[in-house]
N, C-alpha and C positions, 0 to 999 in steps of 0.2 A: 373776914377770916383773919385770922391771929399772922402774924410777919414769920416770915420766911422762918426754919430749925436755923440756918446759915446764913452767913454772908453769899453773895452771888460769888459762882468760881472764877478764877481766872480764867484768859483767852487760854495760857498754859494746861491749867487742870482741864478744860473743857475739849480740850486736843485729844489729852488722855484718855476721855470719857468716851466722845465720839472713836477715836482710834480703838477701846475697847471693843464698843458697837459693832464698828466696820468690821474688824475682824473676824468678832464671832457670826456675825449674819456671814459675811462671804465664806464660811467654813461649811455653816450650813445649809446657803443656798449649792456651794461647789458639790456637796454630798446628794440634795435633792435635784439638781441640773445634770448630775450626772448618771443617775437612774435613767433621765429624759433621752438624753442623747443613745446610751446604749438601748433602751429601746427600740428606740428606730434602727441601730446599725447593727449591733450582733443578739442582741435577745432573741428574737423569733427563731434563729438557727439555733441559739444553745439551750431553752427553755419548751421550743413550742415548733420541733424536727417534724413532726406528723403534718402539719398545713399550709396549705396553698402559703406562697412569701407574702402577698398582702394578707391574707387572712389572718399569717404568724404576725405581723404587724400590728395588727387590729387588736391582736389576743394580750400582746406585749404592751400595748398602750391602754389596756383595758386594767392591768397591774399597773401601770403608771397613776393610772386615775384613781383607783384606790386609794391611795396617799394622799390623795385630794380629799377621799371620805373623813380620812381620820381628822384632819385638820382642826374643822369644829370641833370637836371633843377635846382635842389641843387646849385650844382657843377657853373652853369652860374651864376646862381644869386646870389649866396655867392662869388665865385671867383671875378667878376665883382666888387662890392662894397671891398670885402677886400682887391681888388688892390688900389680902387680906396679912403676907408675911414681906412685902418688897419685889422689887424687880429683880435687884441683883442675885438672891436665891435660885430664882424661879429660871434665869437666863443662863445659869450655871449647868443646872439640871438638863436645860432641854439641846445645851451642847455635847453634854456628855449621850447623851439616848440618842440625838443623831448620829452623831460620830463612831459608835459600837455597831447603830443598823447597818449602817456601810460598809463597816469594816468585814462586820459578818457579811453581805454579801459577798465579798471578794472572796472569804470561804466557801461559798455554797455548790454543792455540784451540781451536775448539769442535769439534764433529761437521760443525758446517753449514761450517765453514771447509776442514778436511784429514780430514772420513771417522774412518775404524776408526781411525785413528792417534792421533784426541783421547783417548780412553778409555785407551790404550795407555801414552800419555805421563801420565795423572793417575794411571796406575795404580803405574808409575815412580818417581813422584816421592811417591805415600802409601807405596814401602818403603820413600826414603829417612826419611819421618817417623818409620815405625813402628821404622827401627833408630836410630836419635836417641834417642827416645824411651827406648825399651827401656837402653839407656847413662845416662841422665839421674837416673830416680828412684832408684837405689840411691846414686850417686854424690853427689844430694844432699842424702836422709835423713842419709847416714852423716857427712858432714862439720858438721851441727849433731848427732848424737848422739854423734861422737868428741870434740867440741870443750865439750861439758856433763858433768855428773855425775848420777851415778845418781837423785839424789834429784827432780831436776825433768827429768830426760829424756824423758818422755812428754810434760810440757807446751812446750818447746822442738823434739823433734824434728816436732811435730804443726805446724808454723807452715806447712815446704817442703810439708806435705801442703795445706795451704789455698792452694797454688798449681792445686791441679785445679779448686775452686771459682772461685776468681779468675780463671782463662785460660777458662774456663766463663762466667763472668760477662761477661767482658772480648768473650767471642766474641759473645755472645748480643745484649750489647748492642750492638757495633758494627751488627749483622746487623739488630734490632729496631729501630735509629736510621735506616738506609737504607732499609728496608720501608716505614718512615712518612713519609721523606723524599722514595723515588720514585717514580714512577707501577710497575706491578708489568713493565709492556714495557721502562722505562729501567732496572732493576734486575737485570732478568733478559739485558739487552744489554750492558751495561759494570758498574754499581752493583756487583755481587757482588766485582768483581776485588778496590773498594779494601780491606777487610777483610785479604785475605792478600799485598797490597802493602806494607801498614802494618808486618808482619813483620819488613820491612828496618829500619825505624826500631826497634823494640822490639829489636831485637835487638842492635844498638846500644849502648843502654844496658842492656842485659843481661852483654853483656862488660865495660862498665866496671865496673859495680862488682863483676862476679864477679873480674875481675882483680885486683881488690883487698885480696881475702882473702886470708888462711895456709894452709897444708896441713893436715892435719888435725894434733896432737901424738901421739897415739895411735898413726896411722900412722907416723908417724915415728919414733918409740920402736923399734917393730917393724920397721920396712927397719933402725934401726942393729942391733937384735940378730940379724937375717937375717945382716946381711953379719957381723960380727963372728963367727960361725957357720960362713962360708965359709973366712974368717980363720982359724980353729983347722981348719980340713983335716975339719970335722963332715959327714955326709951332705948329697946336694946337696935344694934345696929342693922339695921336690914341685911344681906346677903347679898354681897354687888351684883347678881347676874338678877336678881330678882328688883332692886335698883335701878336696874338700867333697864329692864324691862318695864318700869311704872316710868321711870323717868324721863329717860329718852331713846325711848322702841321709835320717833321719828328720826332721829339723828342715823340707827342704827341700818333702819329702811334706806337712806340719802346714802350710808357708806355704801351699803351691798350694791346698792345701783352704781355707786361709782366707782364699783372696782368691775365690772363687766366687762369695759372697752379694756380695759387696763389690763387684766384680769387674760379673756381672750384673746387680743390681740398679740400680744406678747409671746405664748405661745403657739400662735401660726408660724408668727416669723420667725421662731427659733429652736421648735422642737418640730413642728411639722414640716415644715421647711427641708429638714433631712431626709424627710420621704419624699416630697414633690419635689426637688431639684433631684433624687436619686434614680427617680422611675417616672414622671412625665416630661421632666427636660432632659435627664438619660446625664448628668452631669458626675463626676466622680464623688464617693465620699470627702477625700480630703478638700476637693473644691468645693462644695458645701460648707466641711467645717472652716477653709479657713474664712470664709466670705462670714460666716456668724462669729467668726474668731476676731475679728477689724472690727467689723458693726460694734460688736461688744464693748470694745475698748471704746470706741467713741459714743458709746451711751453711758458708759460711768464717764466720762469727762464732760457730758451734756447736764446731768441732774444735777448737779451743784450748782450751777449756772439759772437751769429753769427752776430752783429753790431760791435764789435770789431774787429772780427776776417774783416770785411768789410774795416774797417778803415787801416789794416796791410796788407790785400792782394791784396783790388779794392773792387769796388761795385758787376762786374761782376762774378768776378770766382765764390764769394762765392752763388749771385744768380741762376747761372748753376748748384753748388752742389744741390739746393734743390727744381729744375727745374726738372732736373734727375734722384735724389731721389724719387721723390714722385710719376714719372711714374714708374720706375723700382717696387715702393711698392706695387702699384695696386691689381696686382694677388696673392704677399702675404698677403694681406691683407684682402680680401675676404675669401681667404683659413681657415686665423685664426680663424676669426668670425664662418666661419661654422661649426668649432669644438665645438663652443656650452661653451668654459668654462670663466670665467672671465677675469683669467689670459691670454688666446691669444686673446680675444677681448681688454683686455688693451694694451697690447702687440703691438698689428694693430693699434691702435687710436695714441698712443705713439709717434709708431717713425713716421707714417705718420705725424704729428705736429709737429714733429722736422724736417723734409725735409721742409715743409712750413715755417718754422719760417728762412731759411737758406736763402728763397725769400723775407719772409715778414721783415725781420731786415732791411737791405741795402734798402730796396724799400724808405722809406722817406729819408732819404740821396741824394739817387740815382735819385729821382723826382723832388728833389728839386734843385739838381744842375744843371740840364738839360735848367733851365727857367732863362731869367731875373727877377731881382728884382722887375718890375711895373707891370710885367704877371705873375707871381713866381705861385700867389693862383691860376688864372687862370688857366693857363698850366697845372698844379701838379693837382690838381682837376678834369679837364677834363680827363686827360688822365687815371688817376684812376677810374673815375667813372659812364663815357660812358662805357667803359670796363667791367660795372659790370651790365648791360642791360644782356649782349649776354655769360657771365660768372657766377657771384653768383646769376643770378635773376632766371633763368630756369633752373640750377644744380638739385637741390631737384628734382626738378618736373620731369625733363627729365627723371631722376635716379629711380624714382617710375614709370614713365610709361614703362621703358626698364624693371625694374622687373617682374610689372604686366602682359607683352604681350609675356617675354620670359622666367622668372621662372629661370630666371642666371643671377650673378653677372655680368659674360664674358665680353659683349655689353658696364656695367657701368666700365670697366675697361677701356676697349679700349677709351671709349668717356674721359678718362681723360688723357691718355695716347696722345692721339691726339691732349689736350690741353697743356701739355706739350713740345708736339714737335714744337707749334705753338711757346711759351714762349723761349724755347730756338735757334729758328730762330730770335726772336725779338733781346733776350737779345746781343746775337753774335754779329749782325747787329749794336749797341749803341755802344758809346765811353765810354771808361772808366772816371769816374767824380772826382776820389776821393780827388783830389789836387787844383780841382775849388775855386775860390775865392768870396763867393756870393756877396762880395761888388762889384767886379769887373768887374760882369756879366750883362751888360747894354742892349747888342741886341745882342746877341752871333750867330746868324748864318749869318751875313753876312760876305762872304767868308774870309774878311783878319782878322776878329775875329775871325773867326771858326781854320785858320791857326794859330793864337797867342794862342789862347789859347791850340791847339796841342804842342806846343812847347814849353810851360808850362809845361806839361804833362809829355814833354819828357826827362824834366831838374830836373823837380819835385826829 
């Protein structure tokens, strides 16, 4: 393949790039976290007054899930164009479509104001999130892993990943700060709005300094040898989603497995979690939130860390530690919770976030390496985020319906434990990436590339 459009950036410009990342994923994720949370606490009263309180749960989390459906469609139709027009467009686009869904929520009325139609319209504006969404994290792992070098790309590409912690954090807290701010009748009548009003402003400064960055070099190497291609009368270019479907449909199979644990897990411990600490350990809202409020912080200060630790051992080993982890945590982590005290419900939130962050660090590294450069968004987004239909979309839900029909943890153990064995069948099954060269990586699975680049691997 032809040398780099650029010189490699500075540690400086690369700060920029990644701090572009960070930002706009934590704006996004803050927007889609915060749908989660208000689920569980006040949606069922303001959205869904007519049913039993778990059932309004069930119905609230079944809108939650939604957002999950749109994702994939995200995923095609941001991956498609940001193969085909850049990252940085495509990353622009999908902060501003999150940012408005949210803001409109905070507009919307309730049940007690316009009937069937409140639910209708929230339900609306969580698909514009979840295809926002689904467009966003391929678009902006890829542009701090095109923009670095092989040798620290795990500890770089892991920064835009501690944007789910951060907009996690970001959510929790707003939410946790208003709970103890208002009486729970002024919180549940206006209070709740300001959180996803605030959207307008973060978003804001989210475009500024996203605008501020370059396109990826990498990508851009690769549209001039595209077009120069067309230039010489060469075959015309396939359609990356049809690409990566001849090319690398196994790579795409190894992501979706390996976002499962990752994928589920994550979501027990931090959005289901506000129901089962609220109604089988009987513990307050704000001790829930703030006990996911700490964990949080100390899972965005964990993946930088297990992103290094990536870059020094493989992609893989380190994603089996928290593959592992976080099945093995399961049944203690139930346990703690039903002790009823703050400290073992921290405790359980804690390290369960630190097993996840041990998958979630190496995964944008790990996703990214897998893909050519002209399918990169494509591949790396698909395989992410069809994954997350059948993983973070009916987590919650499944997780309140197992409580409410068997009054035990046990069942929501096992079902994550089951996603972990799936996750570490995938990961085993995947080649190790960490020495890949994403200039270099043109159509990587045809066999005597698939060979070269083993042997790369093995000199590395």
């Amino acid at each position: 393949m032809a040398a780099s459009a650029s010189a490699p950036p500075t540690t400086r410009s690369l700060k920029r790039i990644v701090a572009a990342s960070l930002i706009g994923t934590t704006i996004e994720w803050y927007d889609f976290f915060l749908y989660g949370s208000a689920a569980a606490l006040v949606f069922p009263k303001l959205f869904f007054p007519e049913s039993d309180p778990l059932v309004g749960t069930l119905l609230s989390f079944l809108t939650y899930a939604v957002g999950f459906a749109a994702r994939p469609l995200g995923a095609l139709v941001f991956g498609h164009y940001g193969d085909r027009l850049g990252r940085k467009k495509l990353l622009v686009l999908s902060l501003l479509l999150m940012g408005g869904a949210t803001f409109a929520i905070g507009l919307l009325p309730t049940h007690a104001t316009v009937g069937a139609a409140a639910p209708v319209l929230l339900t609306v504006l969580r698909l514009v999130q979840g295809f926002a969404l689904g467009g966003e994290w391929g678009g902006a792992v890829l542009l701090v892993s095109e923009h670095g070098d092989a040798k620290r790309r795990g500890f770089w590409a892991s920064w835009p990943q501690t944007g789910a912690p951060a907009g996690q954090l970001l959510a929790t807290g707003v939410l946790s700060a208003l709970t103890a701010l208002l009486s729970d009748s002024a919180f549940g009548a206006w209070g709740w709005r300001i959180p996803f009003l605030l959207s307008g402003v973060l978003v804001i400064v989210g475009l500024w300094i996203r605008l501020s960055v370059d396109e990826s070099p990498v990508f851009k190497a690769a549209l001039a040898q595209a077009e120069a291609r067309k230039g010489a009368a060469e075959a015309a270019e396939k359609m990356p989603l049809v690409a990566v479907l001849r090319h690398h449909w196994r790579d795409v199979l190894i992501a979706m497995g390996a976002r499962m644990a990752e994928n589920i897990s994550y979501y027990v411990i931090t959005a289901f979690i506000l129901v089962y600490a609220t109604t089988a350990a009987e513990l307050s809202k704000q001790t829930a939130l703030n006990a996911v409020l700490i964990a949080s912080a100390i899972h965005f200060a964990v993946i930088p860390g297990w992103g290094a630790l990536s870059d020094r051992f493989g992609r893989k080993p380190i994603y089996l530690i928290g593959a592992v982890g976080v099945g093995l945590w399961m049944f203690p982590f139930f346990a703690l919770i039903d002790s009823r005290s703050f400290g073992s419900l921290l405790l359980a939130v804690t390290v369960g976030l630190i097993f996840h962050g041990a998958m979630y660090a190496p995964q944008a590294a790990f996703f990214s390496e897998m893909f050519a450069t002209r399918m990169r968004y494509s591949g790396a987004s698909i395989g992410a985020q069809f994954s997350s239909v059948a993983a973070g979309a009916p987590a919650p839900l499944i997780a309140t319906a197992l409580l409410e029909n068997y009054h035990s943890s046990t069942l929501i153990s096992l079902y994550v434990i089951a996603a972990a064995l799936i996750t570490v069948l995938a990961v085993v099954c995947a080649k190790e990436t960490r020495h890949r060269d994403l200039e270099n990586i043109e159509a990587a699975p045809e066999p005597d590339a698939a060979a070269a680049v083993a042997a790369d691997a093995r000199t590395a």
